[in-house]
C-alpha positions in Angstrom: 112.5 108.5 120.0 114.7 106.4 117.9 115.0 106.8 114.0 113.2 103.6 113.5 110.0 104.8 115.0 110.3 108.6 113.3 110.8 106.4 110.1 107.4 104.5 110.8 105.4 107.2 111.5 107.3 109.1 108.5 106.5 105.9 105.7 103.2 105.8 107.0 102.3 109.5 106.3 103.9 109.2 102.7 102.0 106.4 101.9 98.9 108.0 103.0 100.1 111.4 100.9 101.0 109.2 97.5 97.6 107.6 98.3 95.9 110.8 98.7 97.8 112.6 96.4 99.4 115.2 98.4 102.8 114.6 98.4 104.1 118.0 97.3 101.5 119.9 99.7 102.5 117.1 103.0 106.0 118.1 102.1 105.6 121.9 102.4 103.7 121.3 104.9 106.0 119.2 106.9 108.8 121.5 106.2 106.7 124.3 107.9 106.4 121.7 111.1 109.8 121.6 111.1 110.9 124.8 111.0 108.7 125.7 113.8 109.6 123.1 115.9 113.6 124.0 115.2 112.9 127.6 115.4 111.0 127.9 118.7 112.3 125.7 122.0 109.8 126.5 124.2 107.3 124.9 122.4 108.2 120.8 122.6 108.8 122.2 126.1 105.3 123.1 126.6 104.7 120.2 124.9 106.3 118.0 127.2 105.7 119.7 130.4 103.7 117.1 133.3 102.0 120.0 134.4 100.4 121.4 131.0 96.9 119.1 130.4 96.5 116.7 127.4 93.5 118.9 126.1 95.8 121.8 126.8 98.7 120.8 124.6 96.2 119.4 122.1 94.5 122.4 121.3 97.7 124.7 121.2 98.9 122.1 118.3 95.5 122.7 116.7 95.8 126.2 117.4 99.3 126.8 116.0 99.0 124.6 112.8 95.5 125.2 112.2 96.3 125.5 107.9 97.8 122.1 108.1 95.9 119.0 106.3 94.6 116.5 107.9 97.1 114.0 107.6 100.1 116.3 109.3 97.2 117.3 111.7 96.6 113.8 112.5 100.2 113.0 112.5 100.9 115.7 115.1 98.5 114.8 117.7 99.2 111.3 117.3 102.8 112.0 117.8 102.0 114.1 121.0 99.7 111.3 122.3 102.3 108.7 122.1 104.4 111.2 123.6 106.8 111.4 120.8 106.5 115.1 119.6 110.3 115.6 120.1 110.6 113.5 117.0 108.5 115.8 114.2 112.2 116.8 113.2 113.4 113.7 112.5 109.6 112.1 111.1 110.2 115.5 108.9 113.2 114.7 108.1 112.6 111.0 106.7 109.3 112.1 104.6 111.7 114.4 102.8 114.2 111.6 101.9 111.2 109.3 100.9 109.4 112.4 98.7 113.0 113.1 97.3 113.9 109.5 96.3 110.2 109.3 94.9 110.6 112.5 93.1 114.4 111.5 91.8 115.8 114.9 93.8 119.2 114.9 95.0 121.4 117.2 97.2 124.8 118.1 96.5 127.3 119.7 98.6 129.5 121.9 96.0 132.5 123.4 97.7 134.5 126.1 95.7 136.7 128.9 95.9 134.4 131.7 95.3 130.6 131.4 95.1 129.1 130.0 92.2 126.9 132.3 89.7 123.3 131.0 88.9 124.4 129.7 85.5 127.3 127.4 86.7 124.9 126.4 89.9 122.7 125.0 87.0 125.5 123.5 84.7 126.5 121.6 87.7 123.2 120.6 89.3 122.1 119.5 85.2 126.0 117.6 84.7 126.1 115.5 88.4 122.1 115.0 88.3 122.8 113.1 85.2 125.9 111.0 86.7 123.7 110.0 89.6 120.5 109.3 88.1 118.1 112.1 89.5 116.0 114.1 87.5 116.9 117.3 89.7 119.6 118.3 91.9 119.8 120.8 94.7 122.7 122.5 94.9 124.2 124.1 98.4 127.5 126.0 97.5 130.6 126.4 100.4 133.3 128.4 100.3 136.5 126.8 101.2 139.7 128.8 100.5 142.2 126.1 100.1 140.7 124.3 97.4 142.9 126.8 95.5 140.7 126.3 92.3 138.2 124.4 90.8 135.1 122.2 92.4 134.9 119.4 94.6 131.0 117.8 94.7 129.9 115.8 97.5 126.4 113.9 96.7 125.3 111.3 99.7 128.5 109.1 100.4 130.5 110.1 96.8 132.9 112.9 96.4 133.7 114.4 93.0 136.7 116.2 93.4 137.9 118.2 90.4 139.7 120.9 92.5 143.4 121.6 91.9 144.5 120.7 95.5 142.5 117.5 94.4 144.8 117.0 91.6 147.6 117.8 93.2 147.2 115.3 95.9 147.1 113.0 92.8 149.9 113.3 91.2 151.7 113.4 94.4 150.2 110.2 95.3 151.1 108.7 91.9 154.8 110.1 91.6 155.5 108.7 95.1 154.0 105.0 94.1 155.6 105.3 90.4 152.6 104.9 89.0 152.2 107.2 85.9 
């Protein structure tokens, strides 16, 4: 399925969980899906198999995600009824972007040296949320040796990069234009 029908079905069940609600328990909820679904190949396999009933496939969605609310319930069999259940990753996927803009949460990307302790994971999620307007930011650290020191922060398309090889690339750049 192509990301502009995941993101239909994925609008359409935010709407319905800002409507109802339920956004923060759709969103768990979803995540769960998801996980499953990445987790575990055999079952969109079962799920797609020409030989497995429609009442068959049905009820093992029931059966495996019988906790779920009605709405994901829904979702899911109207997902595997269109056949499009190889797209609950990527409907996932969207409803988290949509909850996370609606809830002002952003991700961050923050490569350094050596791994960052919990204080200075929440100095830096508290200092970039603020440049970039979101209330929170989630913070996923990466190693990468030849930064030499310091931080470079990737959030969406932007890069913050305060890490020495960053500024040595910059002065190179400005003692070879003149510039300085």
């Amino acid at each position: 399925m192509s990301r502009a029908a995941a993101n239909r079905y994925a609008v359409a069940l935010f709407e319905l969980s800002m409507e109802k609600n339920m956004l923060e328990d759709i969103q768990a909820e979803l995540e769960a899906v998801k996980q499953v679904f990445q987790d575990n190949d055999k079952l969109p396999a079962l799920l797609h198999h020409p030989k497995v009933p429609a009442d068959k496939k049905e009820q093992l969605l029931r059966e495996s995600f019988a906790g779920m609310s009605e709405p994901v319930t829904n979702t899911l069999l109207l997902l595997l009824k269109k056949n499009r259940i190889d797209s609950v990753v990527l409907v996932a996927e969207r409803f988290q972007e949509l909850a996370d803009e609606e809830q002002k949460v952003g991700h961050a990307v923050v490569y350094t040296v050596k791994p960052l302790s919990e204080t200075d994971r929440k100095f830096i999620s508290e200092n970039f949320a603020r440049k970039v307007g979101k209330a929170t930011l989630h913070i996923e650290n990466r190693l990468d040796p030849r930064l030499v020191g310091g931080i470079k922060v990737q959030i969406g398309d932007t890069i913050f990069d305060g890490s020495v090889k960053g500024q040595l690339n910059r002065l190179e750049r400005e003692l070879v234009s003149g510039k300085r």
